[in-house]
C-alpha positions in Angstrom: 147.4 -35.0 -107.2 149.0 -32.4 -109.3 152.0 -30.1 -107.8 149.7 -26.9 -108.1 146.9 -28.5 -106.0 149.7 -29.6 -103.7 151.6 -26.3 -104.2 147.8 -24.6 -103.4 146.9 -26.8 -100.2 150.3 -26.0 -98.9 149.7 -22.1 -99.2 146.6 -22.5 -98.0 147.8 -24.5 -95.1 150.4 -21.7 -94.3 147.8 -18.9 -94.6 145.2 -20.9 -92.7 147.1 -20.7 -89.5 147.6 -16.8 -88.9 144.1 -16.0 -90.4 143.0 -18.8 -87.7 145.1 -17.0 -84.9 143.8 -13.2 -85.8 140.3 -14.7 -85.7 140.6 -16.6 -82.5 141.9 -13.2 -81.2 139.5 -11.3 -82.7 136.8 -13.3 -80.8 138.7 -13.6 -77.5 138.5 -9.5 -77.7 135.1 -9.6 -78.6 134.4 -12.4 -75.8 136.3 -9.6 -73.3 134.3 -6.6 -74.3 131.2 -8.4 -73.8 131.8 -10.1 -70.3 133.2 -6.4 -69.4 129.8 -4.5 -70.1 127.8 -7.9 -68.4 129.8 -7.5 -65.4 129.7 -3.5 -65.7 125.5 -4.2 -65.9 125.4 -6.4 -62.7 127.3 -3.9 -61.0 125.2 -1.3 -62.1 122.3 -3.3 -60.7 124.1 -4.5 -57.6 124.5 -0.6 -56.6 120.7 0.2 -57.3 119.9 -2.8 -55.3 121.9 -1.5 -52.3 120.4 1.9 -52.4 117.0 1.0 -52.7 117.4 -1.1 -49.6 119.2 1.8 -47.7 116.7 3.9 -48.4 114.2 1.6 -47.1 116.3 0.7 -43.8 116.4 5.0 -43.7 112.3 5.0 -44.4 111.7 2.5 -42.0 114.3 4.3 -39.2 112.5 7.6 -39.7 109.1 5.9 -39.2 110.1 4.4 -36.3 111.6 7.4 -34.6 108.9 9.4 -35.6 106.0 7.4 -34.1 108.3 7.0 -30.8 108.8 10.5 -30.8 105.0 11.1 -31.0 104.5 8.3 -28.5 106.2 10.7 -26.0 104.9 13.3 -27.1 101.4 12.2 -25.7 103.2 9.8 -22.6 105.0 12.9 -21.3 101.9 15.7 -21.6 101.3 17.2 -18.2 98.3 19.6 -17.9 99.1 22.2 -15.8 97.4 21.1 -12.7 99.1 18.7 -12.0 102.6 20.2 -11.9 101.3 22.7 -10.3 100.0 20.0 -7.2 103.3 18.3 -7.4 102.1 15.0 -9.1 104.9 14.4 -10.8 104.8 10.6 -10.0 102.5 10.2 -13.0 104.7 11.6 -15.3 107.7 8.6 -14.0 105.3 6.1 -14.0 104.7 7.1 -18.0 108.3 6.9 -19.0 108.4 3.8 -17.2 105.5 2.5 -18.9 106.8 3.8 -22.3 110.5 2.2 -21.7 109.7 -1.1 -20.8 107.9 -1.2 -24.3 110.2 0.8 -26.5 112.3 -0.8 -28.5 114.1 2.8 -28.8 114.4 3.4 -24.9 118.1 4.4 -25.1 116.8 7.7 -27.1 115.8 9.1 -23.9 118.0 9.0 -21.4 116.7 11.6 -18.7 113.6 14.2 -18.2 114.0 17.5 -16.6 111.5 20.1 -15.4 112.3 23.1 -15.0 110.0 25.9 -13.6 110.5 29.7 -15.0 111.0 32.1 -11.7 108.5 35.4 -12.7 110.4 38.7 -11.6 113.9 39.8 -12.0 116.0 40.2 -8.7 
């Protein structure tokens, strides 16, 4: 070999090794940036995940306590006979019925009637 190819091969050599380092670098940052928007899009999809079932545990909670609310809605109808002959055994016997098949029974915890007294004193 001639001392410029040597002369060459050794500046070569000694620019090979920062260029090598800056590119290494350049790709670790490049590497960084895009595991940081991969992880930014699983948390994005993560989060909608999580609402989406909220909002379906909320749907479903809202159904639920709407047909239970109907349910005693019809279970708890007195017509006016009745109260007015005292039965009110029927009207126990009902939200006895309708708690031993709730799965919502603690909503309720007591029934009151109360009968409006006609005249001032």
């Amino acid at each position: 070999m001639t001392p410029t190819r040597t002369a060459l091969r050794g500046r070569f050599a000694a620019a090979a090794l920062p260029l090598g380092v800056v590119a290494l670098l350049g790709l670790l940052v490049g590497l960084g940036a895009m595991q940081y928007r991969w992880l930014d899009e699983i948390r994005q999809a993560e989060l909608q995940r999580r609402r989406a079932a909220a909002r379906g545990q909320a749907d479903a909670f809202a159904r639920d306590l709407d047909r239970e609310v109907g349910r005693l809605g019809v279970l708890l109808s007195v017509d006016q006979r009745a109260l007015a002959e005292g039965r009110f055994g029927e009207l126990g016997d009902r939200l006895r019925a309708w708690r031993s098949e709730s799965p919502l029974r603690a909503m309720l915890k007591d029934v009151w009637l109360l009968r409006a007294v006609d005249g001032a004193a």
